[in-house]
Structures are given as structure tokens and as C-alpha cells.
C-alpha positions in Angstrom: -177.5 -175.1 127.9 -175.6 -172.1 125.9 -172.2 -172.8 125.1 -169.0 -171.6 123.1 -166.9 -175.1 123.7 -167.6 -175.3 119.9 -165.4 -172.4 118.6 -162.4 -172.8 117.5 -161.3 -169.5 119.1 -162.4 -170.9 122.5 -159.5 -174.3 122.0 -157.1 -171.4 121.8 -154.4 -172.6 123.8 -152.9 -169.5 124.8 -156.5 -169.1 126.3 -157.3 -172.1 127.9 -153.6 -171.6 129.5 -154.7 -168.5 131.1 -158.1 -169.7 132.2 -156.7 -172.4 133.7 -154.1 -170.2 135.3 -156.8 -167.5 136.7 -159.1 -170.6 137.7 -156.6 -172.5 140.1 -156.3 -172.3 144.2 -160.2 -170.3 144.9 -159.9 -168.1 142.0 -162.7 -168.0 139.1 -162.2 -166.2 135.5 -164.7 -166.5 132.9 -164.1 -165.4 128.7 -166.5 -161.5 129.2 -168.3 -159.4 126.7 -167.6 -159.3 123.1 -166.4 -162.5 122.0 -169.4 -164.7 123.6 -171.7 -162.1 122.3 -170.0 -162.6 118.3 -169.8 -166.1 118.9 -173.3 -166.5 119.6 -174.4 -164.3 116.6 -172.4 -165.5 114.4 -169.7 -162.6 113.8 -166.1 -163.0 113.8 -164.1 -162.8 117.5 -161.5 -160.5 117.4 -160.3 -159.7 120.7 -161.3 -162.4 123.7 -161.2 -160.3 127.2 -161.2 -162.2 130.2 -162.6 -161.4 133.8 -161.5 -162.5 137.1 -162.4 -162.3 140.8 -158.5 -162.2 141.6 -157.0 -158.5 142.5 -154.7 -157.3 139.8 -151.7 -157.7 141.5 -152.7 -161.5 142.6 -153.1 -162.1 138.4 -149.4 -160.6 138.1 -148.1 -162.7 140.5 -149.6 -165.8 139.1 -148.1 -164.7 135.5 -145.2 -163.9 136.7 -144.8 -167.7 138.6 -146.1 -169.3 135.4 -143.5 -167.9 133.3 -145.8 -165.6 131.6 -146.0 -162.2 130.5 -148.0 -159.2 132.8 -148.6 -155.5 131.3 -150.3 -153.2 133.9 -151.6 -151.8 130.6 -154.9 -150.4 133.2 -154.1 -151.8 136.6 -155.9 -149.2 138.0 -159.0 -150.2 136.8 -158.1 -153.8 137.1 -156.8 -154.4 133.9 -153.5 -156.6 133.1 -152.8 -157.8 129.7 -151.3 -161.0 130.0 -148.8 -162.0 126.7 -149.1 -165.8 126.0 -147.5 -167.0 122.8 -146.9 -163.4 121.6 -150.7 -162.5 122.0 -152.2 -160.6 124.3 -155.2 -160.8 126.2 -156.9 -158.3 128.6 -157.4 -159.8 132.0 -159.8 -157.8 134.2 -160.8 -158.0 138.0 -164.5 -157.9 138.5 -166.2 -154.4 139.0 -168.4 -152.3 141.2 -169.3 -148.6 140.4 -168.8 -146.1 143.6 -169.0 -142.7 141.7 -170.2 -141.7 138.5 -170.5 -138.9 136.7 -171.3 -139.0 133.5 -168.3 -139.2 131.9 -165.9 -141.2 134.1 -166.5 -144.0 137.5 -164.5 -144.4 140.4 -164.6 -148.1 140.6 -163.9 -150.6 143.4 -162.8 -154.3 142.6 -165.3 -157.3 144.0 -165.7 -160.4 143.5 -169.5 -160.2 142.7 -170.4 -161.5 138.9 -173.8 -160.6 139.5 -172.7 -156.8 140.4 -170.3 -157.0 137.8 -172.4 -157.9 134.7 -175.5 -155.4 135.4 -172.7 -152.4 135.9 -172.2 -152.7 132.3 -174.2 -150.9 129.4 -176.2 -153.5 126.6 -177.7 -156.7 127.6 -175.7 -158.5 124.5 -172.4 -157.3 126.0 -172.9 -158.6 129.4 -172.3 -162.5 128.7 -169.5 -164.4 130.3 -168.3 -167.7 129.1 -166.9 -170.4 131.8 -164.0 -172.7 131.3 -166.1 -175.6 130.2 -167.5 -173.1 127.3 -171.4 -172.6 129.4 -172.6 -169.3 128.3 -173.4 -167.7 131.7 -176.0 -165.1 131.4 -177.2 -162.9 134.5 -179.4 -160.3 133.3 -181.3 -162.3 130.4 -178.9 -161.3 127.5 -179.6 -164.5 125.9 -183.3 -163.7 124.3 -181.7 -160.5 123.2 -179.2 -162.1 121.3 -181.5 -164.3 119.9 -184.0 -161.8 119.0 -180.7 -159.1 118.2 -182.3 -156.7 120.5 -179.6 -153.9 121.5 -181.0 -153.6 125.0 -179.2 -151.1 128.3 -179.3 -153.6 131.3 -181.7 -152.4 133.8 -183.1 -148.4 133.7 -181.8 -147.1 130.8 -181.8 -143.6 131.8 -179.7 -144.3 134.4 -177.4 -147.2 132.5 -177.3 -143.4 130.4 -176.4 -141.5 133.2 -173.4 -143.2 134.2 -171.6 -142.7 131.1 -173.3 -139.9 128.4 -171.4 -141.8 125.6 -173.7 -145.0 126.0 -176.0 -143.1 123.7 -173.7 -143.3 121.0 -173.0 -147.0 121.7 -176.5 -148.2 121.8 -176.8 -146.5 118.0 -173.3 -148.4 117.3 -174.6 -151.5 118.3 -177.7 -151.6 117.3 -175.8 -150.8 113.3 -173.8 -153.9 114.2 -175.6 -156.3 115.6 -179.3 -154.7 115.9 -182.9 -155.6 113.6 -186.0 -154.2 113.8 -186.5 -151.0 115.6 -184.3 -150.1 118.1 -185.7 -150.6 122.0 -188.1 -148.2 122.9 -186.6 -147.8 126.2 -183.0 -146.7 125.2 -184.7 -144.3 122.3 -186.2 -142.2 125.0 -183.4 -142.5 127.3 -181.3 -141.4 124.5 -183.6 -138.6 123.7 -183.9 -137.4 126.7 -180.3 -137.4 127.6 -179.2 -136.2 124.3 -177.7 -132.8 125.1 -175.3 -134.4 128.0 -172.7 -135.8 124.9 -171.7 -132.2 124.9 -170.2 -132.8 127.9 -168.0 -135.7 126.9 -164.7 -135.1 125.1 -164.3 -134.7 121.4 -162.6 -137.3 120.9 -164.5 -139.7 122.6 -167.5 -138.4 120.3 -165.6 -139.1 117.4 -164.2 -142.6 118.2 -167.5 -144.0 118.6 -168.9 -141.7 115.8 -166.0 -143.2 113.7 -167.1 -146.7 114.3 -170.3 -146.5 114.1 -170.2 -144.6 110.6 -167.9 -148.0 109.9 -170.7 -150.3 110.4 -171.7 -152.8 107.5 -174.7 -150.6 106.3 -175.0 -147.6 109.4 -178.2 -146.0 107.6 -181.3 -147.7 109.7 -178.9 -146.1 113.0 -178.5 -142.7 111.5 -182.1 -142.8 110.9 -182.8 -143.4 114.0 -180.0 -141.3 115.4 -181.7 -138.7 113.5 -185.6 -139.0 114.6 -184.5 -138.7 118.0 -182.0 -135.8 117.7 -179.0 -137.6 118.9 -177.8 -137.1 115.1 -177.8 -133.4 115.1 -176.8 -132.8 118.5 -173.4 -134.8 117.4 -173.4 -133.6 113.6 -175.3 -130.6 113.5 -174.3 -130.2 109.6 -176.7 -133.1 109.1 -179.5 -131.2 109.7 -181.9 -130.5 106.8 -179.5 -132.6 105.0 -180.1 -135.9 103.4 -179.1 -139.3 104.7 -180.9 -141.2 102.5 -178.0 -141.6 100.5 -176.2 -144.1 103.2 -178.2 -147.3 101.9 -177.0 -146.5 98.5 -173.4 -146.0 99.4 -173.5 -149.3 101.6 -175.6 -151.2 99.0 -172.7 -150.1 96.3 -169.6 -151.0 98.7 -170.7 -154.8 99.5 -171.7 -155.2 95.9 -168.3 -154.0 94.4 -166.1 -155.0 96.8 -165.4 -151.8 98.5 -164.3 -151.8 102.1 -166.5 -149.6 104.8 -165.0 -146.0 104.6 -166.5 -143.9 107.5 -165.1 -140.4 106.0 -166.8 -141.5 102.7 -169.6 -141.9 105.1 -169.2 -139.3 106.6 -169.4 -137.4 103.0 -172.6 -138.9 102.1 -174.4 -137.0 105.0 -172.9 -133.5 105.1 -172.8 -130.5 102.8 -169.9 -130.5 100.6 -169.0 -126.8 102.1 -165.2 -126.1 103.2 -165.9 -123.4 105.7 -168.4 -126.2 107.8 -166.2 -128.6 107.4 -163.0 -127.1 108.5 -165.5 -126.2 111.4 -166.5 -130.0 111.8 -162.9 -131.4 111.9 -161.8 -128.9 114.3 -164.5 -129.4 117.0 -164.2 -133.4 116.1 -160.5 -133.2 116.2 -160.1 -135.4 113.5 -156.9 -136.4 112.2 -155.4 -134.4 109.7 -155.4 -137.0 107.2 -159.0 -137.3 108.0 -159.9 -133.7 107.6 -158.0 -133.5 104.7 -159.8 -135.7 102.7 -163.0 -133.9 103.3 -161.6 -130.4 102.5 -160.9 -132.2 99.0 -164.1 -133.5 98.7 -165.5 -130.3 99.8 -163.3 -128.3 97.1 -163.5 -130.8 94.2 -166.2 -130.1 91.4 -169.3 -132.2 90.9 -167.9 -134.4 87.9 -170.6 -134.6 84.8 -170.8 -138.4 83.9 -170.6 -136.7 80.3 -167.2 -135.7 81.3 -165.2 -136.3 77.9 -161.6 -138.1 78.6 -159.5 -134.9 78.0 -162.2 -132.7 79.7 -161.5 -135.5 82.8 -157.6 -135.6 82.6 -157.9 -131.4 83.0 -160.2 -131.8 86.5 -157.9 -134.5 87.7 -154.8 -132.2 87.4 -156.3 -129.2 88.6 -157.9 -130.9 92.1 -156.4 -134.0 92.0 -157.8 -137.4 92.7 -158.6 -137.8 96.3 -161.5 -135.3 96.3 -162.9 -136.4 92.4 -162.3 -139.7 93.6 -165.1 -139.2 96.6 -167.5 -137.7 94.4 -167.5 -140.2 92.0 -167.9 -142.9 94.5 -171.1 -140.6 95.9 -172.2 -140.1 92.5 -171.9 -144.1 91.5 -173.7 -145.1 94.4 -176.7 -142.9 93.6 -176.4 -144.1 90.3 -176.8 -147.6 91.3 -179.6 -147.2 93.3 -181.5 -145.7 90.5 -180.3 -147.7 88.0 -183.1 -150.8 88.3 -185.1 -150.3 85.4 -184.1 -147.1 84.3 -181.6 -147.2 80.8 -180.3 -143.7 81.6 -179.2 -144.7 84.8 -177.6 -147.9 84.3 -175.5 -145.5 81.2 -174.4 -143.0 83.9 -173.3 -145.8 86.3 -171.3 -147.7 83.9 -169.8 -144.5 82.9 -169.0 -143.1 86.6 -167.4 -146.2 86.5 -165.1 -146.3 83.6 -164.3 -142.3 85.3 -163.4 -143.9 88.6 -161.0 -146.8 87.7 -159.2 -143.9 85.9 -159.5 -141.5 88.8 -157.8 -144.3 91.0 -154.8 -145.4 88.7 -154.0 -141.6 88.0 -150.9 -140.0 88.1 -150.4 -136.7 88.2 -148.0 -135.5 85.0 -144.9 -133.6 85.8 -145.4 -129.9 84.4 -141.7 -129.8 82.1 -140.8 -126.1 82.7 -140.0 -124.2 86.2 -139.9 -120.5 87.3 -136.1 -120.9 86.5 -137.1 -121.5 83.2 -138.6 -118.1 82.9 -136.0 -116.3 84.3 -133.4 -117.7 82.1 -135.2 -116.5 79.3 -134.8 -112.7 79.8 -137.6 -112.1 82.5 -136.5 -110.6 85.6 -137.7 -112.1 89.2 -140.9 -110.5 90.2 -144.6 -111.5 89.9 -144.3 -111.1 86.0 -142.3 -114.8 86.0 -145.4 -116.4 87.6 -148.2 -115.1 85.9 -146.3 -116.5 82.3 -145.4 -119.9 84.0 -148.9 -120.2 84.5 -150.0 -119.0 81.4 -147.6 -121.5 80.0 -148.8 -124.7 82.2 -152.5 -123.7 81.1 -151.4 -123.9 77.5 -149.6 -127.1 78.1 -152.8 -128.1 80.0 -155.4 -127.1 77.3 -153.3 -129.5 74.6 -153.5 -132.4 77.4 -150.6 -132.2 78.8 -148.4 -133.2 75.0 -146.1 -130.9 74.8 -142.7 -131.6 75.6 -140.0 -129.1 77.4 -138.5 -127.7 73.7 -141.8 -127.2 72.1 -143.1 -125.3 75.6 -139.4 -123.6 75.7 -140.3 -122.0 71.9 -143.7 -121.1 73.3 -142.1 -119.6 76.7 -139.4 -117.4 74.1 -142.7 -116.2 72.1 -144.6 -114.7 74.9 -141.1 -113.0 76.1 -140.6 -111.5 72.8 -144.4 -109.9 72.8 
């Protein structure tokens, strides 16, 4: 027998109050999905979901009689958080698919946990957990687990067909949770199906894009992602484009401490061309902060590891350090990866290094005169007042950044008396 009765999470009272709530007078709930699958492999449980053969308005009642807290945060589609001990958990009321499209399914609530668990997509994320903790497993998820084998349930062509974005999920999991090669079944289903993720909404492309590009080390999924075509249908500016670099860039996070950064991700497997981009972020929709970080990526220069410090300070104040800051984090990571063996490397990594710790504590010095400066000094408003403040902030600029606002002020009466 499988069980979970040895987590802590499990003991959570706030858990065991609401299974035993949802289990009383003919009604069953079981712990579904992703927090038997973690706990079986070993991952962290974040979230613990909860499914039920009571209607949703039967699980608002019984809250509501217990004292509890009910959200009809889905109700439509049977889902009611319930808030226990300022927590909430997602209750939802067994499933069966009527309609499906593709993209969306008109659902009707049963009572069925057979029909239930084989109307979702993997075989890992179809797991239930009773109240006694016994792993109940209805369409041989177990071996899967064991074997981390990111499986669809049934046909996977038509696990596929029902919702287009599965593709992307079966690549996401198997980056999480997958070894090996991934299923041969869901690679050709996915290859087949491949141009139908057009048809789903940007940002429904992107949120799993996103996570998946967040994984622990994503590259073994891009490359498969990439042999099938899935990767270019979703990222055509990967194309012809190397994602080799993704092992690196992982390798170097975990080893330094860095968290997973999917636009740095993101970075390593696209061209470091503005135009593109711009054109990426728009039909992505990604969030402005988002896109912004690649446009400065995109329109920072390639830093030279030779990069003296004053020659360094110039480039941060002219582009700043977001976008310098990506390409050094690029550059180390290549670095690393070549630098087994090879004295030249190891330099250049130890250097790129030195370049971003300074990069990350910068701070951008305040240029000491203004426009009003200029004026003040005899030249009148007009286009000639910018082109001698910037003549003035290059000079201050090319003697890294020492001059102070009387020794620039002297400099500024110069140039007016020329």
C-alpha cells in the first residue's frame, strides 16, 4: 500500500478538519493532484487541492454550518476555496467532460472518481490521497511516478485534443519531474497537434511558457520541445538559434546560488535583436516589466571581460545595469562551462565575475549640471543648450565622472566664450 499518512503536510489540521468535514453523512473527498504526486517524488507540497463528490453548493453549506469560511472563487466549475485557519484550500466537485473544444470544456459534476481521474491530462497528476493517507491510483500513475515517466492518461492525441495547451504541459512536466526521454506517445501527439497552440490565447502560451522556462534546469525540455517543432511554433525566434546554452546557464545558477530567472532564460535562447523582441513581447503579451528587461538586454553591448574598470563604469552609465547585468550573467555561464581545464577560461570567468558583483551594487552617479545651467550662462533656449550639455556630460564622463559642479561650471563658461 501507497500512502502519504507520513507527511507532515498531510497532519495539517486545517486539512484533516476539512476532510473530515467533506467525508461525513454519504459524502467522500480525497487530497487530488499535485500534492500526492510531490509527495511521492520527493518535491516540496505547496498547494494541497481537495476533491469531493458533494455539489458545490452542498460543500458551502457544510462550511458555512461548521463555522468555516466558503469563496465561490470557481463554483461554476465546482470549485469553492474553503478558508480554515487563514489558509485556503481549493475544494472541487468531481468532474465529467460534455464538450470540448480545444481550448475550453463544458463540464458536468458526478460523483464518479473513476470518470474523474482519466478526464485529466498526465498520469502523475491524476493521484488522489484518502483520509487514512492510501494513495488511490486509477489509471496506473504509480509506475510512472516511480519510473518519473510524464505520461497523458489514455490516447494522448485525444488527452491533446481536449485542451491544445496540454502540449505545453507535458514539456513542463516532464522539465519538472521527467528522466529519460520523454514518452514516445505524447512526442507524436504533441507533433502532430503542434500548430493547434495557435489557437489558444497568448497568455495562456506564456503562463505555461513562463513556468516551464522556470524549471530547475528546462534544457533536456527545450530540446525536446525543439526536435519536435513545438519550440518554434511557440518561439519562432528560436529557430536556427542556439539552446545549448540553457545547461550552462542552469549549471551556473544552482552552483552560485542564483534563483531560476525565466526572462534570463528566456535571453539565453533568442537573438539579442530589439525589433524581434518588441515583436515577441507583444504577441506574448508579456508584462512590461518583462519586456523591458529584454529590450535592455537586447540594446546593451556585448561587455569584453578585458573591460578595464573606468572603461566599465562609462558602459554602465550609458545603458545602465539591468541589460549589462544579463549579459554578463550569459557570458559567465558560458564561461563556466568552458572553464574545466582550460586556464583562459577559468581567467575570463573570475573576471566576468568581479564585473558582475560591480554591475549589481551600481549606482548610477548624478550628472552635476542641468539645461538651466546652460541657459544661465548666456546661451539662449534652443537646440544649441542641449548639444553643450551633452558635450559637457561626455567630458565629465570621459574623466569618470570626478569633476565636481564648479570645475564643470568653468568648463561650461569656456565653451560659451568660444
Amino acid at each position: 500500500m501507497t500512502s502519504v499518512a507520513q507527511t507532515d503536510w498531510f497532519h495539517d489540521p486545517a486539512l484533516q478538519k476539512i476532510l473530515a468535514l467533506l467525508n461525513a453523512d454519504g459524502g467522500e473527498a480525497r487530497v487530488a493532484g499535485g500534492a500526492v504526486r510531490n509527495a511521492l517524488m520527493g518535491v516540496p507540497v505547496a498547494d494541497v487541492d481537495v476533491a469531493t463528490t458533494l455539489l458545490p453548493e452542498v460543500v458551502v453549506e457544510r462550511t458555512n454550518a461548521a463555522g468555516l469560511k466558503a469563496v465561490p472563487t470557481g463554483i461554476e466549475h465546482g470549485t469553492v476555496t474553503l478558508v480554515v485557519d487563514g489558509r485556503g484550500f481549493e475544494v472541487t466537485t468531481l468532474r465529467r467532460d460534455i464538450e470540448t473544444d480545444g481550448r475550453h470544456a463544458k463540464v458536468a459534476f458526478g460523483t464518479d472518481w473513476q470518470v474523474d481521474a482519466e478526464r485529466r491530462d498526465l498520469t502523475i497528476n491524476a493521484l488522489y490521497a484518502d483520509q487514512s493517507g492510501e494513495v488511490v491510483d486509477l489509471v496506473n500513475g504509480l509506475p510512472d511516478i516511480e519510473n518519473r515517466t510524464i505520461r497523458f492518461i489514455g490516447d494522448a492525441s485525444q488527452r491533446i485534443a481536449e485542451d491544445y495547451l496540454r502540449i505545453l504541459r507535458f514539456f513542463r512536466f516532464f522539465a519538472y519531474y521527467g528522466s529519460g526521454r520523454p514518452d514516445a506517445d505524447g512526442l507524436r501527439a504533441s507533433a502532430r497537434a503542434k500548430d493547434k497552440l495557435k489557437t489558444l490565447s497568448a497568455e495562456r502560451v506564456w503562463a505555461e511558457t513562463r513556468k516551464l522556462l522556470a524549471a530547475p534546469d528546462p534544457s533536456r525540455a527545450l530540446l525536446w520541445m525543439r526536435q519536435v517543432g513545438v519550440l518554434t511554433e511557440i518561439l519562432p525566434e528560436t529557430e536556427k538559434w542556439g539552446i545549448d546554452a540553457i545547461h550552462a546557464l542552469a549549471a551556473t545558477e544552482q552552483a552560485l546560488g542564483w534563483a531560476p530567472d525565466h526572462i534570463l532564460r528566456l535571453a539565453a535562447i533568442v537573438p539579442p535583436q530589439a525589433e524581434r523582441l518588441e515583436a515577441l513581447a507583444k504577441r506574448l503579451r508579456l508584462s512590461n516589466a518583462d519586456a523591458a528587461r529584454l529590450q535592455a538586454w537586447a540594446n546593451a553591448p556585448v561587455v569584453p571581460d578585458e573591460v578595464t574598470d573606468v572603461g566599465f563604469n562609462r558602459l554602465l552609465y550609458r545603458h545602465g545595469n539591468e541589460g549589462l547585468s544579463t549579459r554578463l550573467r550569459l557570458a559567465l555561464a558560458s564561461a563556466r562551462a568552458d572553464a574545466e581545464g582550460d586556464p583562459v577560461a577559468m581567467r575570463k570567468s573570475a573576471r566576468l565575475s568581479v564585473l558582475l558583483d560591480r554591475a549589481k551594487g551600481y549606482q548610477k552617479p548624478v550628472f552635476p549640471l542641468s539645461g538651466a545651467d546652460v541657459v544661465a550662462a548666456g546661451v539662449p533656449a534652443g537646440k544649441r543648450v542641449g548639444e553643450i550639455l551633452k558635450m559637457l556630460e561626455d567630458f565629465w564622463v570621459e574623466r569618470n565622472f570626478t569633476l565636481n559642479r564648479t570645475e564643470l561650471s568653468a568648463r561650461l563658461d569656456a565653451l560659451v566664450r568660444e
